[in-house]
C-alpha positions as a Markdown table, in Angstrom:
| # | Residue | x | y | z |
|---|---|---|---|---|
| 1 | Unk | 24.6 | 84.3 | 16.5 |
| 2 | Unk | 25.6 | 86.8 | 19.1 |
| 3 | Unk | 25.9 | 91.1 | 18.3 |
| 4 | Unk | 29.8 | 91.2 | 17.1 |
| 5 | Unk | 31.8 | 93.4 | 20.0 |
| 6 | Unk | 33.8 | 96.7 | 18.7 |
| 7 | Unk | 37.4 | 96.6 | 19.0 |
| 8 | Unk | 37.2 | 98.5 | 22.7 |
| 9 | Unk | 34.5 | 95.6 | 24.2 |
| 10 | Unk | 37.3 | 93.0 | 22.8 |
| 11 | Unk | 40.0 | 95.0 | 24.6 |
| 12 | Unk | 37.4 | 95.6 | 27.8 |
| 13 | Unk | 36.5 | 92.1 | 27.7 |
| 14 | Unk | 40.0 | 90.5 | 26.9 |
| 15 | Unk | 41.3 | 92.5 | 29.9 |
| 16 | Unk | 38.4 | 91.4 | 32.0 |
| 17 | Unk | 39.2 | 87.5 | 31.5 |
| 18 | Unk | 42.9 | 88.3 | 32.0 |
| 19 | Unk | 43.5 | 86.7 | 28.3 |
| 20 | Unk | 47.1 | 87.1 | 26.4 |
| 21 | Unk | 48.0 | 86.4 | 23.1 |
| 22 | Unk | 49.2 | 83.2 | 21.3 |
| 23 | Unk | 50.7 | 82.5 | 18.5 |
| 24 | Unk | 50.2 | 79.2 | 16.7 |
| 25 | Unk | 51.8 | 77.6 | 13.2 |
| 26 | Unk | 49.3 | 76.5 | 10.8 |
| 27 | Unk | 49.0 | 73.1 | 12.7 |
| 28 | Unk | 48.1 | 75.1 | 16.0 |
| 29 | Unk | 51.5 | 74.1 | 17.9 |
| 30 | Unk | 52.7 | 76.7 | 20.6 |
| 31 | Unk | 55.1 | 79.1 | 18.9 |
| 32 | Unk | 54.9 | 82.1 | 21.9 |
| 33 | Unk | 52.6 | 83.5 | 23.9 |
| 34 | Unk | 52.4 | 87.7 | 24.9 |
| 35 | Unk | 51.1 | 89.5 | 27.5 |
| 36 | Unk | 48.1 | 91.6 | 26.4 |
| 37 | Unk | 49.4 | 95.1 | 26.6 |
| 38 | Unk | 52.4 | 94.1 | 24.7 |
| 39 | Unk | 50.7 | 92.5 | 22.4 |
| 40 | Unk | 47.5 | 95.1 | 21.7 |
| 41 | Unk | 50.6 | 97.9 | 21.4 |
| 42 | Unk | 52.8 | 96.0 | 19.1 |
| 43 | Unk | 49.2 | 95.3 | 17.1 |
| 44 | Unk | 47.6 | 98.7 | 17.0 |
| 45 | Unk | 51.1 | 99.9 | 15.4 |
| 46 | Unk | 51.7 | 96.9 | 12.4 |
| 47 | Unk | 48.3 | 97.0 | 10.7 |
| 48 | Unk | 46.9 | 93.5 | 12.3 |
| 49 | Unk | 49.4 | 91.2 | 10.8 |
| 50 | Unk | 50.3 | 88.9 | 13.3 |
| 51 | Unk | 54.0 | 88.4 | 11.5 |
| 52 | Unk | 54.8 | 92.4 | 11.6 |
| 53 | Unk | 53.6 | 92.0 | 15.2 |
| 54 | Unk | 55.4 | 89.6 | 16.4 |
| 55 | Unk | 58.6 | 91.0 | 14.9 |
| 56 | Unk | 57.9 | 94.1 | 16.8 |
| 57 | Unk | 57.3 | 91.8 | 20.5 |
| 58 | Unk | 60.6 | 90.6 | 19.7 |
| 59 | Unk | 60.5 | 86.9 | 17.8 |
| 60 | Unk | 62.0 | 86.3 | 15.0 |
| 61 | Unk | 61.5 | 83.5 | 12.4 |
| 62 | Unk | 57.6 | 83.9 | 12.2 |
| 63 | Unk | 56.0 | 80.9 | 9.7 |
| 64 | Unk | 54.5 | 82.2 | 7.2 |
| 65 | Unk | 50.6 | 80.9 | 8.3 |
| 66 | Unk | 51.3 | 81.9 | 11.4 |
| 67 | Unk | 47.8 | 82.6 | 13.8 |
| 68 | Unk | 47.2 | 84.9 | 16.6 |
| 69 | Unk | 44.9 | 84.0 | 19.2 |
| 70 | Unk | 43.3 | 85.4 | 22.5 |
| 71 | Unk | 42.8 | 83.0 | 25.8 |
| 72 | Unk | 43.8 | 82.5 | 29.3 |
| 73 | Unk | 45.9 | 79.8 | 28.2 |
| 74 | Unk | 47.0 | 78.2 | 24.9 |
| 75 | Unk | 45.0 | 75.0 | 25.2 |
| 76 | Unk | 41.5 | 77.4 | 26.0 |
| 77 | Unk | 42.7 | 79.8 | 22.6 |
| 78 | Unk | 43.5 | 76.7 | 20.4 |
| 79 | Unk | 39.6 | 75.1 | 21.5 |
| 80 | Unk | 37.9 | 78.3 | 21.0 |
| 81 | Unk | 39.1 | 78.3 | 17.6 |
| 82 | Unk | 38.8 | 75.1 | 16.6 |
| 83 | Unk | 35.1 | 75.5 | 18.0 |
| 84 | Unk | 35.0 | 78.5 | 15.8 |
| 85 | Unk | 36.2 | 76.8 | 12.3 |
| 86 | Unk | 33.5 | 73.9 | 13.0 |
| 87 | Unk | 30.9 | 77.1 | 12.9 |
| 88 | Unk | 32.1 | 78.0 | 9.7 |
């Protein structure tokens, strides 16, 4: 398995790949998607939960099992994590 990046090579390397942010329900269908700077702000102020960070970009009536993911589009961030639970 590959050296784990710090939180400024994810930024770096996020910013790099022009990636934004996602937001799936527990069934990984579309909810909203971010731009990165608006979404890194909103996250580096509300702890990490995606629910508190989403509220601060602006939507409202978050699910509950709600997941944030990174890609250049929402079909490339749903397969890299479903590539990532199969690891698991």
């Amino acid at each position: 398995m590959g050296k784990r990046l710090s939180p400024r090579e994810q930024r770096a390397r996020r910013r790099e790949r022009n990636e934004r942010a996602f937001l799936f329900d527990s069934e990984l269908n579309l909810i909203a998607e971010f731009e990165r700077e608006d979404w890194e702000w909103a996250l580096s102020s509300s702890g990490g939960d995606p629910m508190r960070v989403a509220g601060k970009c602006g939507l409202t009536d978050v699910p509950a099992e709600v997941k944030a993911l990174w890609g250049r589009s929402a079909d490339e961030a749903r397969s890299t994590y479903r590539r990532w639970q199969k690891r698991r």
